[in-house]
C-alpha positions as CSV (number, residue, x, y, z in Angstrom):
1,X,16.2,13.0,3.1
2,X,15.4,10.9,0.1
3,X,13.1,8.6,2.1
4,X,11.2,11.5,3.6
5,X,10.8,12.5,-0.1
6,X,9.0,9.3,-0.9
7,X,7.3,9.1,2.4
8,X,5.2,12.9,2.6
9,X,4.2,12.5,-1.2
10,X,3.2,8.2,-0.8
11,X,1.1,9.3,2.5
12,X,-0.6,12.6,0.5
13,X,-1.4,10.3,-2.3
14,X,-2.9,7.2,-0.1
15,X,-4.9,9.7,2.0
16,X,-6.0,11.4,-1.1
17,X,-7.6,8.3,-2.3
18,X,-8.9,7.1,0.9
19,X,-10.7,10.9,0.8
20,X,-12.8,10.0,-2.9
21,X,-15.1,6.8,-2.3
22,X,-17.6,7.6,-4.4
23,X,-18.3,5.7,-7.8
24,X,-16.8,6.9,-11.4
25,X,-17.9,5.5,-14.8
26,X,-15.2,5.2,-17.0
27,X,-15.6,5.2,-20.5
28,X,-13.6,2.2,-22.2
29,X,-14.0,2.0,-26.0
30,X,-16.4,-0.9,-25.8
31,X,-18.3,-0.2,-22.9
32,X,-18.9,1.8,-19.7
33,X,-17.2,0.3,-16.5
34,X,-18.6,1.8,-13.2
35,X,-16.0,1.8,-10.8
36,X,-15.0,3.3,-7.3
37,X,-13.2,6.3,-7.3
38,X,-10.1,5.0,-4.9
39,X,-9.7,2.1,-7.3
40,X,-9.4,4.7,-10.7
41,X,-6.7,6.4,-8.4
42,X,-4.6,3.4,-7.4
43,X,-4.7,2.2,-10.6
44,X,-3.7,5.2,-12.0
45,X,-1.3,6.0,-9.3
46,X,0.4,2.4,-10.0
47,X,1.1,3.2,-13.7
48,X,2.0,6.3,-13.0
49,X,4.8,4.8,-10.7
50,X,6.0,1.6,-13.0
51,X,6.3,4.5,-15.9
52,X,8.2,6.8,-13.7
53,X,10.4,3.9,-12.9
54,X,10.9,2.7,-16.0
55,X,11.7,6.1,-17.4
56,X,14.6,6.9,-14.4
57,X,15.8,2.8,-15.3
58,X,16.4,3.6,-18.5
59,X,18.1,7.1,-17.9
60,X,20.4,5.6,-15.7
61,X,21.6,3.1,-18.3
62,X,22.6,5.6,-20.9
C-alpha cells in the first residue's frame, strides 16, 4: 500500500510536467531567467521532496 502511495502521486506529478513545455520567466532578484516550464516543476518538485524528507528525518529522531 505504501508503494502504490508513492507510485499514483510520482506518476501524476511526472505526467503533469511532461503536459507544461512551454517557456516561464522567472524573476530572480538580479535578473530575469527564461526557463521551460517542466524544468520550473522538477526543480521545484525536487525541493519540495528533499524538504519533505528532511522534515519526516528529523520527526523521526525526536
Amino acid at each position: 500500500m505504501r508503494t502504490i502511495g508513492f507510485i499514483v502521486p510520482a506518476a501524476l506529478a511526472v505526467w503533469f510536467i511532461a503536459a507544461n513545455t512551454d517557456s516561464a520567466t522567472i524573476r530572480l532578484w538580479v535578473a530575469d531567467v527564461m526557463l521551460p516550464l517542466w524544468t520550473v516543476l522538477a526543480a521545484t518538485l525536487l525541493a519540495g521532496t528533499v524538504l519533505g524528507v528532511l522534515i519526516a528525518h528529523r520527526r523521526a529522531r525526536r
